[in-house]
C-alpha positions, 0 to 999 in steps of 0.5 A: 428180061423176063425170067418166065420160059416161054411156053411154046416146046418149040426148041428154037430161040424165040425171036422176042428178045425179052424171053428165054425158051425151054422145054423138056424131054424123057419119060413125059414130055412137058412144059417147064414152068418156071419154078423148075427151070431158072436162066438168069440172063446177063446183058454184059460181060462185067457181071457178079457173082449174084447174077443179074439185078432185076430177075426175080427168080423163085427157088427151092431151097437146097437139099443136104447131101451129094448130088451127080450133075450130068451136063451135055453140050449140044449146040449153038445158034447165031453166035456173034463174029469176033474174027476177021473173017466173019465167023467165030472159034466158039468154045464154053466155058463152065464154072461152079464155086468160082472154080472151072469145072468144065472147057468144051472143045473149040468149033473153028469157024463157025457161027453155029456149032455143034458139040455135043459132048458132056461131063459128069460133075458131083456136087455138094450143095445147090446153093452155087449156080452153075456159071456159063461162058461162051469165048472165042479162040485166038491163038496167041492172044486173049480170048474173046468173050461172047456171052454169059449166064447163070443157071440155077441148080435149085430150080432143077427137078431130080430125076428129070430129063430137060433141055435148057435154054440160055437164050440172049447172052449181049455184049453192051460194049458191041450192040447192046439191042441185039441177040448174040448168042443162044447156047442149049444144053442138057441137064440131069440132076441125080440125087447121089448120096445123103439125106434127101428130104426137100425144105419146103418155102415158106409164103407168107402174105405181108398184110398183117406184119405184126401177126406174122412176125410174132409166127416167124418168131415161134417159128425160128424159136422152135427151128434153132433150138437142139436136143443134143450135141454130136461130139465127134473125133476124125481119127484116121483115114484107111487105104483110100484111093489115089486120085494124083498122078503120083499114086497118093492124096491130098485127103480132106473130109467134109462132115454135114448134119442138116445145115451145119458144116464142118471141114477137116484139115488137108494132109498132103501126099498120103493114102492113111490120113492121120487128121486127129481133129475134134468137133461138135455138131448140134442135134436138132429135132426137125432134121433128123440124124443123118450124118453126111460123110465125104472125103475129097482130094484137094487140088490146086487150080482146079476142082477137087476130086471126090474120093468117097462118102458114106452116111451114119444114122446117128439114132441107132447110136445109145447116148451118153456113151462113146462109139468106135465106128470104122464107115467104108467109103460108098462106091471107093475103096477105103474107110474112114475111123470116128469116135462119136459121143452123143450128149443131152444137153439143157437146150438153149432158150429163147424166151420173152422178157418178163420170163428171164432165167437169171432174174428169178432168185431161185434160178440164179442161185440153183446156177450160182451153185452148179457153177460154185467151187464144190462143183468145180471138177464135174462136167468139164464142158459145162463152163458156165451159162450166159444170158443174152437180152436183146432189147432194141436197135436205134437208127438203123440203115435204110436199106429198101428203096423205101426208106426202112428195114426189116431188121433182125439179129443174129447172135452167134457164140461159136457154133451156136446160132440164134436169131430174132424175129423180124420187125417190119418196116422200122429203123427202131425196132424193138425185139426185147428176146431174151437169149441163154447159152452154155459156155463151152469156153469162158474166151469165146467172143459173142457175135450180135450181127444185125440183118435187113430181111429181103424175102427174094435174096439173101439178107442185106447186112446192117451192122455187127458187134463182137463182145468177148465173154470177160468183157461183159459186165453183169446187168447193166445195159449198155448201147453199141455202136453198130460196125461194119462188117471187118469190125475196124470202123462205125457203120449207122445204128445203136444195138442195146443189150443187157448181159449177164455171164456165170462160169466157173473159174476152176473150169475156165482155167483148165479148158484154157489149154485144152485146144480151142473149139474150131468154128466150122461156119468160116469163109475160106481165106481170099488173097487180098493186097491189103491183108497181105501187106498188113500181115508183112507189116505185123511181122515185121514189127516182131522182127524189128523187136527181136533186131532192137534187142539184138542191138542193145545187147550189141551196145553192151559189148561196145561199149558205146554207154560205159555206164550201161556196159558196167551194168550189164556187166555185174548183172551177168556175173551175178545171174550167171555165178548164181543161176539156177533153172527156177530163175527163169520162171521167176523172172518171168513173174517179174515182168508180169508183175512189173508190167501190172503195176505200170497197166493199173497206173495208165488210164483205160484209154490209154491201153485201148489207144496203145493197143490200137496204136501198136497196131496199123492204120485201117484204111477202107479195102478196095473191093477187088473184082474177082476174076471170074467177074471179068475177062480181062483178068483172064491170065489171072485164071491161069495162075491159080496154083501161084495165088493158093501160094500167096494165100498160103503166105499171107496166112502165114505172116498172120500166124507169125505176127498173132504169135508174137502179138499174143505173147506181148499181149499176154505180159501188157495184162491185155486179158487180165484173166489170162495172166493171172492164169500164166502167173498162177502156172509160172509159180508152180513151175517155179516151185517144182523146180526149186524142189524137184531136181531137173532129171525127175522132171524130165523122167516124168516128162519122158514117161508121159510121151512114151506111153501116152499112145498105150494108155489112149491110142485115139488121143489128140495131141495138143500143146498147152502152151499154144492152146493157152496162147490161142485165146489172148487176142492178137493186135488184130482182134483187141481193135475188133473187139474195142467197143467204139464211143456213142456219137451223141448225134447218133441217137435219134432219141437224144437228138429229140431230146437235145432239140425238142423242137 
């Protein structure tokens, strides 16, 4: 279908089944083009969440902000007979986010109703289309579909009154060449709160694609790299307003700077939030400092309700200095408490290869010095530097009907993002960029995920590679093999890289029970069967350790060895005659000692192979249609309160397998710099309990908890033992990160060598 509105203002459907009408109403009545006005039309009822293939649309990209979305219903044309009695009991459906936000009342019998009735949505970004479903009625069974389609909130103008047109909705399984059904609305778009500055799309012309890319690398170089860093800590949240029945809330908050998101934790059932998270944004120079705040009631099965938003200007705050700010929510009662940090900080580089940092003498060692043992204590967050060379990817997937890519890379290192240029037409590109990023947390993971470019969509992914920072060795180029997007199998394609990581040791060991820097760019959790029954699994590996102890000891006592029984026995008596507190630390060290010395006597292969035997099986996922794709799964819709419960309990079975597989990994030397940091804590604990008798350290202990809350009432309490925990890698991530071995039929380059020709 033609995605060009036809030009005619006449209301009426068009009779021409390849072309949807629109016009316009309010204060100039107008023709609208098509780069303001976007109706996807689908020709079945099996459809993605992308929309149809084929419709070339042009769109604005979206602003930062709140937008109000007032949507009135008017009237249907021509629906189809889905009833016996040769009419329809029409009803429409509207979906944003893969959640209904709207249900319009039931029209019984009749082929062209009238409704005429809205609703009044707030949205927070334009990015999800708003998703259209016509049905008919049947009391008692599943509801006949009619129709659907997708219309485009980008391609809205503000402030604008217009009447849309979501003309030619078909059912392929009744007749497919014939018109069904033709559903109008009217839509305003309202700017509500935030920084409303419109992006404008970039054209290019892709004549000359080595002089535009070398203009889109000086472009991205300037757009990703920042002048700052936002520390901010959600402390509390102040007589706000109840949004459920029971007269309280279940407040989150939604923080935004431009592009980047962050996205508290849910408190249920309270009207005070006491959330105490902490979090860093990045200040960059083309978007400004506007701060968008809003805080939201989350609800099962159905959308969330907005509770209120405020902005900060973040220029009016002075730098390097600590800020108490109390922001009263716009249009609600109630108000939200933050302490905003704004910090210089070296900006991250992008450069050229023959200009790399570290190469030059005089720069490695001035950082060499600044990481030294004499700077050890200044500057917590400044852990260390880590210096990135992208040079090139060999064997790419083709991922245009040509038979190339346009292929770039994406580097992320927690919240810091940075990408390539592109190459043009080219399975073995060549990119030779050279990346700088300050380490925060020496136990970050570097993520190199390579991207086809498709000027139309959203960018195809090629493949990724996740590096931990203490995997890294220093100067040696290594080749990857690219994996999928799970990181559990190959997917086509080498990426080589070069990397070199300098941090300070004293630095690393004290940020490692600190809480760990959350990662606001994360895809909400999805149920998924597969991930369930793998998180079951897990757990019940740790439990089944816990029963086989449970049963040696048990075997002890029957004495069904006598010779283990005996020994069990003296063992008992002389620990427990002798016992004293420091013993368990002590004991402690011995298992990490003894498990060192059976580690360093397996060959490397042998621990990666354990590790991934000790796991599960990885088996390729379904892709399960979403419910929202088909209507079949309609009762599906119906039980979203019991899926967020099955979420719920498939994270939770995550949490408790990764908590024993993080405690065994931590004793297997899994992360060698994880244990010798738990021997050097276990031997001062040994220490100061051999010298210091029990009740000082429990004084100590006591005091510290009593008057932590006078001595900084906005402390984030944390617990080091989870927060050292939260860096060792569960089962999970040591077969994530384990780099795959090169196929010497996967290079294209050795391939030519092997067979010249």
């Amino acid at each position: 279908p033609n995605p060009n509105p036809n030009p005619n203002p006449n209301p009426n459907p068009n009779p021409n089944p390849n072309r949807a009408s629109s016009n316009s109403t309010g204060p100039a009545p107008r023709t609208v083009s098509s780069s303001s006005t976007l109706v996807s039309l689908l020709s079945s009822q099996d459809v993605g969440p992308s929309g149809p293939s084929g419709v070339n649309t042009e769109r604005a990209l979206p602003n930062s902000g709140m937008y109000q979305l007032d949507i009135t219903l008017n009237r249907g044309h021509n629906l189809a007979v889905r009833d016996r009695g040769g009419t329809s009991d029409p009803y429409v459906k509207f979906k944003l986010g893969g959640k209904e936000v709207f249900r319009s009342k039931t029209i019984y019998k009749n082929l062209n109703p009238v409704w005429d009735e809205g609703t009044n949505l707030l949205v927070d970004s334009l990015q999800e289309p708003l998703y259209v479903k016509v049905f008919d009625y049947d009391f008692g069974l599943q509801d006949d579909f009619m129709g659907s389609a997708y219309l485009y909130l980008e391609s809205l103008e503000q402030h604008r009154y217009g009447t849309v047109g979501l003309c030619h909705l078909y059912d392929t399984f009744r007749t497919p060449s014939c018109l069904m059904c033709i559903t109008c609305m009217f839509v305003i778009l309202i700017t509500k709160l935030g920084n409303l500055t419109m992006l404008l799309k970039r054209s290019w012309k892709r004549s000359s694609k080595q002089q535009q890319s070398l203009r889109l690398s000086e472009l991205h170089r300037k757009a990703q790299l920042w002048r700052g860093i936002v520390s901010i800590s959600l402390i509390e949240g102040r007589n706000l307003c109840p949004m459920d029945p029971n007269g309280l809330s279940d407040p989150y908050a939604k923080f935004r700077l431009g592009n980047q998101k962050y996205k508290s934790k849910t408190l249920p059932k309270t009207l005070c939030p006491q959330w105490r998270e902490q979090f860093d944004l990045h200040l960059y120079e083309e978007t400004g400092g506007i701060l968008d705040i809003s805080v939201w009631d989350k609800d099962t099965g159905r959308r969330d309700d907005f509770i209120g938003g405020c902005t900060l200007d973040l220029s009016t705050l002075a730098k390097e200095h600590t800020h108490r700010l109390e922001l009263p929510l716009q249009e609600s009662r109630g108000s939200v408490v933050l302490l905003v940090t704004l910090t210089a900080t070296s900006h991250v580089s992008i450069a050229e290869l023959s200009l790399t940092p570290l190469d030059n003498p005089q720069e490695r060692k001035e950082i060499m010095r600044r990481y030294g043992m004499l700077h050890s204590l200044s500057n917590m967050k400044d852990v260390g530097i880590v210096q990135v060379k992208v040079l090139r990817a060999e064997g790419l997937m083709a991922a245009d009907v040509t038979g190339k890519s346009d292929p770039f890379c994406v580097l992320e290192l927690n919240n810091d993002r940075l990408r390539t240029h592109t190459v043009y037409k080219n399975l073995n590109p060549e990119w030779n960029k050279v990346f700088t990023f300050n380490v925060k947390d020496i136990h970050l993971v570097l993520e190199v995920t390579v991207f086809d470019e498709d000027r139309d969509r959203s960018a195809d992914f090629l493949g990724k590679v996740a590096i931990p920072l203490l995997n890294i060795q220093n100067g040696e180029q290594k080749s990857y093999v690219l994996k999928n997007k799970e990181l559990t199998g190959p997917t086509k394609g080498l990426l080589y890289m070069e990397s070199d990581v300098i941090y300070s040791t004293v630095k690393a060991g004290l940020r490692t029970i600190v809480p760990a820097e959350k990662k606001y760019i994360e895809e909400e959790p999805k149920l998924s069967k597969y991930l369930l029954r793998r998180n079951f699994n897990r757990v019940k590996r740790c439990i089944m350790v816990l029963i086989n102890f449970g049963t040696f000891v048990n075997s002890c006592f029957e004495w069904q060895s006598p010779q283990r029984s005996i020994s069990a026995f003296l063992v008992f008596v002389i620990v427990v005659w002798n016992f004293e507190l420091y013993m368990i630390p002590g004991a402690l060290l011995l298992l990490l000692t003894w498990n060192y010395f059976v580690t360093t006597s397996r060959e490397p292969g042998d621990m990666v192979s354990g590790a991934s035997d000790a796991n599960f099986e990885w088996e390729e996922e379904e892709e399960e249609k979403d419910d929202k794709d088909s209507e079949r799964k309609g009762f599906i819709e119906k039980l979203h309160a019991l899926q967020d419960v099955c979420v719920s309990v498939q994270s939770s079975l995550d949490h408790v397998a990764s908590f024993g597989e993080r405690i065994k990994n931590t004793f297997n030397w899994t992360v060698p710099f994880l244990s010798w940091l738990a021997i050097c804590a276990l031997c001062v604990a040994t220490v100061l309990l051999y010298l210091i008798p029990l009740r000082y350290l429990i004084i100590a202990w006591g005091v510290n908890k009593f008057t932590k809350k006078l001595r900084n009432p906005y402390m984030i309490d944390s617990n080091e033992v989870l927060d050292f925990l939260s860096r060792v890698p569960s089962d999970v991530q040591v077969t994530q990160y384990r780099e795959l071995k090169i196929n010497p039929g996967q290079s294209p380059i050795k391939r030519k060598k092997i067979n010249p020709s």
